[in-house]
BADO-822654 format. One record per residue (C-alpha): residue number from 0; residue in one letter; z, x, y. Coordinates in Angstrom, 1 decimal. Layout:
! BADO-822654
NODE, num, residuo, c3, c1, c2
NODE, NUM, A, Z, X, Y $
...
! end
This chain:
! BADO-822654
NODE, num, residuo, c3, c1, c2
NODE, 0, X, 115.0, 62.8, 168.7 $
NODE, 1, X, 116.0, 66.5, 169.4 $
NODE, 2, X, 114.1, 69.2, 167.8 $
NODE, 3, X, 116.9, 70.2, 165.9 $
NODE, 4, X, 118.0, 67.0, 164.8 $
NODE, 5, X, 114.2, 66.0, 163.4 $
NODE, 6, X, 114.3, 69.4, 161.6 $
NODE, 7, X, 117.7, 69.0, 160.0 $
NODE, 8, X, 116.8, 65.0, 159.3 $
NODE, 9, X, 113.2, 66.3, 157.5 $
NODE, 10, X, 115.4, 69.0, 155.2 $
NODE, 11, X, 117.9, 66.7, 154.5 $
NODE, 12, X, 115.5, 66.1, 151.0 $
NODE, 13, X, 115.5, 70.4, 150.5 $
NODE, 14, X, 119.6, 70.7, 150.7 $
NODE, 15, X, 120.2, 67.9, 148.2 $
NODE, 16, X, 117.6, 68.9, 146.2 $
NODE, 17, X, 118.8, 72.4, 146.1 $
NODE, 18, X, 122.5, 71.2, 145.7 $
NODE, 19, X, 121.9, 68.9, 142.8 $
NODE, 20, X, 119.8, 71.5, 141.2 $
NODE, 21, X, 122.4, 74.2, 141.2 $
NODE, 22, X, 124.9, 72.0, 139.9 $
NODE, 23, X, 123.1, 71.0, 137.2 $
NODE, 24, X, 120.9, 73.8, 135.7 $
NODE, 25, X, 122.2, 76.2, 137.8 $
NODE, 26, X, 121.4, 79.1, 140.4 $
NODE, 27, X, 118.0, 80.3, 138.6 $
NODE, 28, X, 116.8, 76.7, 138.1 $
NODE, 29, X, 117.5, 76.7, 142.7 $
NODE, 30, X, 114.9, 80.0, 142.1 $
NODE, 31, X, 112.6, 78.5, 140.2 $
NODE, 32, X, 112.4, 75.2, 142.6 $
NODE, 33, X, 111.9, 77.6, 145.5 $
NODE, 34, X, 109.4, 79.6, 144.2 $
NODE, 35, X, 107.4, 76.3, 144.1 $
NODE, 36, X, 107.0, 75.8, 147.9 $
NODE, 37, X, 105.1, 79.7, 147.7 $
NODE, 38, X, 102.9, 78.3, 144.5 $
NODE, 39, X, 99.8, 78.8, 146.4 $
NODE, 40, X, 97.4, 80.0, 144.1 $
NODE, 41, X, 95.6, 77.0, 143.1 $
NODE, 42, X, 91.6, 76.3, 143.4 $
NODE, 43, X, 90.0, 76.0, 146.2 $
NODE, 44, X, 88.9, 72.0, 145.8 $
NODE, 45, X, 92.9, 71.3, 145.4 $
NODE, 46, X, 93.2, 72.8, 148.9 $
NODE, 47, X, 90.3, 70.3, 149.9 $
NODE, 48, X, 92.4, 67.1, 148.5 $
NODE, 49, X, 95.5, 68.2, 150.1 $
NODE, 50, X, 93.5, 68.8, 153.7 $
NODE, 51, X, 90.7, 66.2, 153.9 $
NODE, 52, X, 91.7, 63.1, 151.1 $
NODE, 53, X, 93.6, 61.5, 153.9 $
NODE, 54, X, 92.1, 62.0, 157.0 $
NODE, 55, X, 88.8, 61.2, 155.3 $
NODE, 56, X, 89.9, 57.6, 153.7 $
NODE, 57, X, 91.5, 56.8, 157.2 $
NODE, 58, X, 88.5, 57.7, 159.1 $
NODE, 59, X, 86.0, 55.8, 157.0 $
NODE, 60, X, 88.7, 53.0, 157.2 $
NODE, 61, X, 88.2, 53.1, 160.8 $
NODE, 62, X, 84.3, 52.8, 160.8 $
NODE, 63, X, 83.8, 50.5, 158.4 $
NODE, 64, X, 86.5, 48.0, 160.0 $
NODE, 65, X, 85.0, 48.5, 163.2 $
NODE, 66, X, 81.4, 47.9, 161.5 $
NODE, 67, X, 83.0, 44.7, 159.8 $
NODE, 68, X, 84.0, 43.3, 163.7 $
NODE, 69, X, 81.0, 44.6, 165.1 $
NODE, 70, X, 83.1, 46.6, 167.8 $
NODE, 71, X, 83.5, 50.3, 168.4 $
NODE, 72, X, 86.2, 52.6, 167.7 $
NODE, 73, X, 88.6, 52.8, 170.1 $
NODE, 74, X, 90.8, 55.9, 169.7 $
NODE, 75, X, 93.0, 54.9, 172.8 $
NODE, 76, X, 95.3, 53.3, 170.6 $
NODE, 77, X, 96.3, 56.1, 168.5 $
NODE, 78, X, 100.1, 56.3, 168.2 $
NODE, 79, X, 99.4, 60.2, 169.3 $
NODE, 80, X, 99.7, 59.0, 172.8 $
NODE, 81, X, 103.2, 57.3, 172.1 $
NODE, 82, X, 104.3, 60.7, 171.1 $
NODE, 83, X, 102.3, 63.2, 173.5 $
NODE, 84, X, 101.8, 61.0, 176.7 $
NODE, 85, X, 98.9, 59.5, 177.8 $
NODE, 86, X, 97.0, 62.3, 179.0 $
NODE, 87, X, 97.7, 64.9, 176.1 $
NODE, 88, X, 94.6, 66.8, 175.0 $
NODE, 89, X, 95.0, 65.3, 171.2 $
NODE, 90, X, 92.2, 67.5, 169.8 $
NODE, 91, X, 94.2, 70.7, 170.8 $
NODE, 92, X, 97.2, 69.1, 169.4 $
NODE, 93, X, 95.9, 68.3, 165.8 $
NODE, 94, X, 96.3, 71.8, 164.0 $
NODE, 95, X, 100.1, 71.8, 165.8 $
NODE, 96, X, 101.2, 68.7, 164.5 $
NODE, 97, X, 99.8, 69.8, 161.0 $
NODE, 98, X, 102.1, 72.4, 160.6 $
NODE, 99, X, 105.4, 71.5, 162.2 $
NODE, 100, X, 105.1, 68.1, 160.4 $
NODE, 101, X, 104.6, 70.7, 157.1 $
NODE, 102, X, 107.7, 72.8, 158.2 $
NODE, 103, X, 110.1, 69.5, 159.8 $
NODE, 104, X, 108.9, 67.3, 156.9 $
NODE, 105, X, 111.4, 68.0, 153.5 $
NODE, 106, X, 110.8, 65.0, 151.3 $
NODE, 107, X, 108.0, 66.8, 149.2 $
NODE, 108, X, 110.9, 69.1, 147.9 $
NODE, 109, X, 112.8, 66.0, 147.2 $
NODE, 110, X, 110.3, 63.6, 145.5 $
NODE, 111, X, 108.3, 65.8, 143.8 $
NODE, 112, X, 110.1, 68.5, 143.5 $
NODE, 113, X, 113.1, 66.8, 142.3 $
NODE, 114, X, 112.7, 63.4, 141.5 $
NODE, 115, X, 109.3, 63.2, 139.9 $
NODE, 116, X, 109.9, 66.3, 136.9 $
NODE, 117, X, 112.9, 64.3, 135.8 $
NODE, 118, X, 111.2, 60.6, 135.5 $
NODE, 119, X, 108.0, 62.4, 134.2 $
NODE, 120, X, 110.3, 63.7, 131.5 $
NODE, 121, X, 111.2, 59.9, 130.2 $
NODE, 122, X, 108.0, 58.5, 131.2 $
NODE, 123, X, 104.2, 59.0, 131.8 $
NODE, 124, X, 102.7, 60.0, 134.7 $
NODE, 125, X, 101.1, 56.4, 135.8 $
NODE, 126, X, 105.1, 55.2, 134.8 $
NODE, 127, X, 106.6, 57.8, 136.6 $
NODE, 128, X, 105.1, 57.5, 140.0 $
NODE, 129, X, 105.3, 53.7, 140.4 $
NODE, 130, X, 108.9, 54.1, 139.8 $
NODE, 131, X, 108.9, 56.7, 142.4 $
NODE, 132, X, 106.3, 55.0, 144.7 $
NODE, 133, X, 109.2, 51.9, 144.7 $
NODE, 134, X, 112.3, 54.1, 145.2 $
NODE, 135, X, 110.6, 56.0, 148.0 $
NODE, 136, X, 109.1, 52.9, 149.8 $
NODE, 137, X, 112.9, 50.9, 149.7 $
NODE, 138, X, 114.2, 54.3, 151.4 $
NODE, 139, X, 111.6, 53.9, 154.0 $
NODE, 140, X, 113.2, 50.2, 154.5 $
NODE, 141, X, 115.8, 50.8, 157.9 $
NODE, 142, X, 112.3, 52.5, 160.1 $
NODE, 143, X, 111.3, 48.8, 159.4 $
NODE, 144, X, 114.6, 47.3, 160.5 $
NODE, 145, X, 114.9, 49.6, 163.4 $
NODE, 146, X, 113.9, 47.8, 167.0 $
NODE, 147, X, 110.7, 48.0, 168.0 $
NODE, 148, X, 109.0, 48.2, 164.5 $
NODE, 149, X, 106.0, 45.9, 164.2 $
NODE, 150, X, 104.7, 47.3, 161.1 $
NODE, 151, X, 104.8, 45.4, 157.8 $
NODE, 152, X, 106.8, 46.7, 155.2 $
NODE, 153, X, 105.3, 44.6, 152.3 $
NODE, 154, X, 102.0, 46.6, 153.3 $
NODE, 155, X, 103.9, 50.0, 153.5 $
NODE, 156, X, 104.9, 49.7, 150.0 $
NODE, 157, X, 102.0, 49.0, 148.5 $
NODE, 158, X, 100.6, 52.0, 150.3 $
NODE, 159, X, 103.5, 54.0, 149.3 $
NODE, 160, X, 103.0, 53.1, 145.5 $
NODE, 161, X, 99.3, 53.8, 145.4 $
NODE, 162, X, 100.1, 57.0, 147.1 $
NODE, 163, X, 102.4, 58.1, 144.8 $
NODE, 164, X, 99.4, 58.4, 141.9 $
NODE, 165, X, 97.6, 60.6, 144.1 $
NODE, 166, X, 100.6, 62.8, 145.3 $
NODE, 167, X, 101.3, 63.0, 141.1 $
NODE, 168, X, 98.0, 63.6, 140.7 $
NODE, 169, X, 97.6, 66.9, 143.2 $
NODE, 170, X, 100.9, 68.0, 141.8 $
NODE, 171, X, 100.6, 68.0, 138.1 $
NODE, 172, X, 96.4, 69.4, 138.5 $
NODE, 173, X, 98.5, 72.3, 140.6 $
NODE, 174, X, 100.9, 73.2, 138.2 $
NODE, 175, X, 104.0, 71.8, 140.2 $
NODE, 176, X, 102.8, 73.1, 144.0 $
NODE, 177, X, 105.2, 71.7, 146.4 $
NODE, 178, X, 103.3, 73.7, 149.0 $
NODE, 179, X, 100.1, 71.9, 148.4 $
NODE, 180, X, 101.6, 68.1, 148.2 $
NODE, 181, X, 103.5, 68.9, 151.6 $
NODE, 182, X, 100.1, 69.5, 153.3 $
NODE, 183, X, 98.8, 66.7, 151.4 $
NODE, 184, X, 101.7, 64.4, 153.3 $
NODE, 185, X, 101.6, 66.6, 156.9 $
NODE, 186, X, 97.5, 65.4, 156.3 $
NODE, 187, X, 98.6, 61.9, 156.3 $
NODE, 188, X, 100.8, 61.7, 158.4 $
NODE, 189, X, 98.5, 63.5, 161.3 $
NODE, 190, X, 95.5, 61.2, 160.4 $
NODE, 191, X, 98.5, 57.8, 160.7 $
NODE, 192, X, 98.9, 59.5, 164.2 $
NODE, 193, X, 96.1, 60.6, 165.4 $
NODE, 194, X, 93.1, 58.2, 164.3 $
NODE, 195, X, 93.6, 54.2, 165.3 $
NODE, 196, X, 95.6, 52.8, 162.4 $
NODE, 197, X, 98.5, 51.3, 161.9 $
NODE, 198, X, 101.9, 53.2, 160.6 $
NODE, 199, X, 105.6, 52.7, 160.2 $
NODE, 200, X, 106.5, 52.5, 163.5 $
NODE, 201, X, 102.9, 50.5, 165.3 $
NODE, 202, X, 101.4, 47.5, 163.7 $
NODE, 203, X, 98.4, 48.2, 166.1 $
NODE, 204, X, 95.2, 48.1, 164.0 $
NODE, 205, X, 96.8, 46.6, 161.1 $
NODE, 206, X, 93.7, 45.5, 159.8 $
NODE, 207, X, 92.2, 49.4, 159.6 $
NODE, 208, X, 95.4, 50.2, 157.5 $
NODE, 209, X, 94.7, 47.2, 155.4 $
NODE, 210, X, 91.0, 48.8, 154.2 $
NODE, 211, X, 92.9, 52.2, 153.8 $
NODE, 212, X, 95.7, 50.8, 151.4 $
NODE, 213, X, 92.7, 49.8, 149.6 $
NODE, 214, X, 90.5, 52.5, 149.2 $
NODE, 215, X, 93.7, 54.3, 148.3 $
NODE, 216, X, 94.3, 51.4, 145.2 $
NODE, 217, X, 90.6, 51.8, 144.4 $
NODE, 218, X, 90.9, 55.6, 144.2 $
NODE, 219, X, 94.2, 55.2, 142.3 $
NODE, 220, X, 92.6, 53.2, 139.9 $
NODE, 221, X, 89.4, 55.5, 139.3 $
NODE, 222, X, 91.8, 58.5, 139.0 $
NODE, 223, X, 93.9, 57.0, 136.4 $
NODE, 224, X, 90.8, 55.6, 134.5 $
NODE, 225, X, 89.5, 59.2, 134.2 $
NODE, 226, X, 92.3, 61.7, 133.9 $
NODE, 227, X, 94.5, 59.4, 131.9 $
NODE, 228, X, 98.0, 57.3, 132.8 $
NODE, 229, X, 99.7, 60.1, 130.5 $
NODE, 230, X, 99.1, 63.4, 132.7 $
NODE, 231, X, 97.0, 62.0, 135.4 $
NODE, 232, X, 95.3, 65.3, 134.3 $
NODE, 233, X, 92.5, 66.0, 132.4 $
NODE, 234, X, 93.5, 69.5, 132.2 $
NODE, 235, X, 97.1, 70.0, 132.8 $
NODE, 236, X, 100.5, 68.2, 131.2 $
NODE, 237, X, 102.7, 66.7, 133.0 $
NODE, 238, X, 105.3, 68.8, 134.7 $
NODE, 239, X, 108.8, 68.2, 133.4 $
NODE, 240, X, 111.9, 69.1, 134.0 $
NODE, 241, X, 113.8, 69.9, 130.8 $
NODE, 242, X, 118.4, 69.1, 131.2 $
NODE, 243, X, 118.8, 71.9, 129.2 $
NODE, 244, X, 120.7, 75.4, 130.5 $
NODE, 245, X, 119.1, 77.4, 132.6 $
NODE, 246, X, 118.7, 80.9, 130.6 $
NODE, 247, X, 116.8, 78.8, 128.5 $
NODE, 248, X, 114.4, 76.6, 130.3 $
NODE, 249, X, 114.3, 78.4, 134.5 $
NODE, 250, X, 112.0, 75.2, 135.6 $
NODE, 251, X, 109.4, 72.6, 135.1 $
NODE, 252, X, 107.4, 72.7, 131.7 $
NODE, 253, X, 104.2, 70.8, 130.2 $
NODE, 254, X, 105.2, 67.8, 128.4 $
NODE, 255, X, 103.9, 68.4, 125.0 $
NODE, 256, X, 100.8, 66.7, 123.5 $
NODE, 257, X, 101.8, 63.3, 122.0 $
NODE, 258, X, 104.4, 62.4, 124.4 $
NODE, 259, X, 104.5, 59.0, 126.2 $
! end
């Protein structure tokens, strides 16, 4: 795909978003989404989530299946090498693909930043992101259709629905940062590519991506357990987005205490 297709293709998300928003609440409500992708002053441990959760779950997915078939890794099966060539220099390349995937890739804008204040102002947190963790996974669905795919798409949307607690999770503990749950999906999407599991596209090492969905469930589970299905936060409400005009509410609020 041509540079400038991918790019336009990844902001596809950021145009509707910002379209829909101005037509509903308005051109300071467009600000106020905006100013979201620049909300970088969180802690420092959020910054740790969005960099290492992934990569971290993936690689310890890759040891321990390797350790359950008594083999050794073999990192010449990364999909990198579909995209790079055979003889690309991946560790040079990881830091790279980081950031253009954070720049190319749009849908944070789009899911959390539009999609996920609205259902979190009708629903809980927990409720909200399983309905989000379906509608994104069923909008995954033609990559599956498309020649070539070997992956499995009951497996993807599994993944994609435990994901969707953690992504809700970073983004309501960082007040609404759409910067921080973009690096938190260019982080997974570099560790799907460079480390030897299985993605959309490959259905190589299916069984790696098998103990990584559940890890994810398990660590899904454990957060919900301990910061609440309300919030998903023991320290922050939910961020909502109230349908009201835009002098009055700009952006996201806190769901008040006692609402479900």
């Amino acid at each position: 795909m041509p540079f400038v297709v991918y790019i336009l293709v990844g902001w596809g998300f950021i145009f509707a978003s910002l379209i829909m928003t101005g037509l509903t609440l308005g051109k300071h409500a467009v600000i106020a989404l905006l100013k979201r992708i620049l909300l970088w002053r969180v802690a420092l441990k959020w910054y740790l989530v969005a960099f290492l959760f992934f990569p971290a779950i993936n690689l310890g997915a890759v040891y321990l299946n390797a350790g359950l078939a008594g083999s050794s890794v073999d990192f010449s099966t990364v999909f990198a090498y579909n995209i790079f060539g055979p003889s690309a220099n991946l560790p040079l390349l990881v830091v790279p693909f980081l950031l253009f995937d954070a720049v190319a890739n749009g849908e944070e804008m789009g899911w959390r930043g539009y999609v996920l204040p609205r259902l979190q102002a009708k629903h809980r947190a927990l409720v909200s992101s399983l309905n989000l963790g379906l509608t994104r996974g069923f909008w995954h669905l033609p990559k599956f259709l498309a020649p070539g795919s070997t992956s499995s798409f009951a497996l993807f949307m599994v993944d994609t629905v435990a994901k969707a607690v953690l992504y809700t999770w970073l983004y309501n503990n960082t007040k609404g940062s759409l910067l921080l749950v973009t690096l938190f999906h260019a982080a997974g999407n570099k560790a799907g590519v460079f480390l030897p599991v299985a993605n959309m596209v490959s259905g190589n090492n299916m069984d790696t991506l098998v103990l990584v969905v559940a890890m994810e469930i398990v660590v899904a589970i454990l957060i919900t357990a301990m910061a609440g299905p309300a919030h998903l936060s023991r320290t922050e409400k939910r961020l909502v987005q109230e349908l009201a005009p835009i002098s009055a509410r700009p952006g996201p609020v806190v769901q008040p205490e006692g609402s479900s």
